[in-house]
C-alpha positions as CSV (number, residue, x, y, z in Angstrom):
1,X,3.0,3.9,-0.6
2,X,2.8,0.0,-0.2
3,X,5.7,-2.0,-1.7
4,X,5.2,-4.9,-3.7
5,X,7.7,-7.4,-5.6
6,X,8.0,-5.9,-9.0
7,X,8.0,-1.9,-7.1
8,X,11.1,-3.1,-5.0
9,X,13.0,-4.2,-7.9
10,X,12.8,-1.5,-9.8
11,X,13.4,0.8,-7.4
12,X,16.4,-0.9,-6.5
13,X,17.1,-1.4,-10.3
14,X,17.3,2.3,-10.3
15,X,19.8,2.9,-7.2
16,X,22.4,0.8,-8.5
17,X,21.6,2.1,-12.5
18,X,22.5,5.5,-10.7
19,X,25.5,4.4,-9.3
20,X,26.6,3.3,-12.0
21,X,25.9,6.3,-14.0
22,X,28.1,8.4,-11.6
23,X,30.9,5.9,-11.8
24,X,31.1,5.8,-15.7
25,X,30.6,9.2,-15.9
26,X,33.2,10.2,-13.2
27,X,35.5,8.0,-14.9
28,X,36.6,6.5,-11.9
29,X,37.3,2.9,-13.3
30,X,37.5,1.8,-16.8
31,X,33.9,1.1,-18.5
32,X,34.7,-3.0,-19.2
33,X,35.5,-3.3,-15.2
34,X,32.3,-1.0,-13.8
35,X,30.2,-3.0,-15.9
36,X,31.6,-6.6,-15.5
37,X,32.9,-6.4,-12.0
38,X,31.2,-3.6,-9.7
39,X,27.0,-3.3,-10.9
40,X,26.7,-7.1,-10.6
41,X,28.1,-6.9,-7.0
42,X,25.9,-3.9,-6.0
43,X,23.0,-5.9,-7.6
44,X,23.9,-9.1,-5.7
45,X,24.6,-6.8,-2.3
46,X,21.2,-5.3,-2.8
47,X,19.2,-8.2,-2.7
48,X,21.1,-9.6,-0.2
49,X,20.4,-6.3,2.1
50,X,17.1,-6.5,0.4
51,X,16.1,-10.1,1.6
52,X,17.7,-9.6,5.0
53,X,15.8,-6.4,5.3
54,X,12.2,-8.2,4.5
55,X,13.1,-10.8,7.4
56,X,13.8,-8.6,10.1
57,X,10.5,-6.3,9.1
58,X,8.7,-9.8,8.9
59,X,10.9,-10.8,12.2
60,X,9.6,-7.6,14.5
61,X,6.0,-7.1,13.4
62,X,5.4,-10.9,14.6
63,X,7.4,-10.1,17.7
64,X,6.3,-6.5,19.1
């Protein structure tokens, strides 16, 4: 399965939508703080992992 742009996204789109699924339905936190507070720091954390991930796959098939 090759990976594009648009793929990646969505598949992480759908990791942190499950996440947050089991958080509001576990009732763990209040809704207004889940959905202000903790998806858009899994979204932000995810692209971050995501970028840095891209790099280092760039990063060792120029260098093996």
């Amino acid at each position: 399965m090759k990976f594009d742009l648009p793929r990646a996204a969505a598949i992480l789109v759908l990791i942190v939508a499950i996440g947050a699924g089991g958080l509001i339905g576990g009732g763990m936190m209040p809704l207004q703080t889940t959905l202000m507070m903790v998806v858009p720091s899994m979204l932000v954390f995810g692209g971050l992992a995501f970028a840095i991930g891209v790099k280092h796959g760039e990063f060792r098939s120029t260098h093996a």
